[in-house]
C-alpha positions in Angstrom: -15.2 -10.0 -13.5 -12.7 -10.8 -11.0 -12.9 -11.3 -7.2 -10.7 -9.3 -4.7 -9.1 -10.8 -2.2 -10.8 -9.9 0.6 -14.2 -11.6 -1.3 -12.5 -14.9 -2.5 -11.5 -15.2 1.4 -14.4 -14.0 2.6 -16.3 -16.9 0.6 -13.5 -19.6 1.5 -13.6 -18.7 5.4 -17.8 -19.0 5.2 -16.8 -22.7 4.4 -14.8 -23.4 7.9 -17.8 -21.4 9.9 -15.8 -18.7 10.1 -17.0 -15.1 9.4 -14.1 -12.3 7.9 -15.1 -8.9 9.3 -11.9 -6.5 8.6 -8.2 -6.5 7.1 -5.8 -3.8 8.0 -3.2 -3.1 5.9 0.0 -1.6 7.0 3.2 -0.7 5.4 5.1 -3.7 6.9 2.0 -6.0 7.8 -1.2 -7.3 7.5 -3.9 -8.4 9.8 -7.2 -10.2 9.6 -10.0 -10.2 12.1 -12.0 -12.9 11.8 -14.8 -14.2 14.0 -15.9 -17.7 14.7 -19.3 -18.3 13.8 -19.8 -21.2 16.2 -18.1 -20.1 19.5 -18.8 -16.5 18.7 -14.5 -16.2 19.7 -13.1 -13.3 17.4 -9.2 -13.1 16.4 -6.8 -10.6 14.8 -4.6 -12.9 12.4 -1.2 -11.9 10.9 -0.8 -13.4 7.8 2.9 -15.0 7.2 3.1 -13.5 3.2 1.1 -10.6 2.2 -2.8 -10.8 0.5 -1.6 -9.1 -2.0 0.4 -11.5 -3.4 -1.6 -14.5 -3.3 -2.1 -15.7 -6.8 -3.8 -19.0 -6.5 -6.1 -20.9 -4.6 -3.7 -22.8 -3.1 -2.2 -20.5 -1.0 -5.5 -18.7 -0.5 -6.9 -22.2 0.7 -3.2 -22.4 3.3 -4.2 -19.2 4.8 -7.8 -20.1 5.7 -6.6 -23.0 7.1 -4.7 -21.6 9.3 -6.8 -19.0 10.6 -9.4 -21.7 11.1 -6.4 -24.0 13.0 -6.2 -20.5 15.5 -9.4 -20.0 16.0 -10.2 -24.0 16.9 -7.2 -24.1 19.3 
């Protein structure tokens, strides 16, 4: 059976420490909250290309890594 999106970046972000608790979707844009697990810091995260239309791990992989690069700044 096939993931969403929302659980295959749920599972990646556990990896960084990093704990996915909503996405809003828009008609223009997307955001992710995420919170950090270690500092307890929470951030809303705009996405630069849509969920939607991420087709492999790759770019699913890019886009934790840079919500992880926010959140450790």
């Amino acid at each position: 059976m096939p993931k969403t999106i929302s659980v295959l970046l749920r599972r990646e972000l556990l990896k960084h420490d990093v704990e996915l608790l909503d996405i809003y979707r828009f008609k223009d844009k997307e955001f992710v909250r995420v919170k950090d697990r270690v500092a307890g810091r929470v951030v809303l995260y705009a996405p630069k290309i849509r969920l939607s239309s991420v087709t492999s791990r790759e770019d699913l992989a890019r886009i934790v890594d840079e919500i992880a690069s926010v959140l450790r700044k």
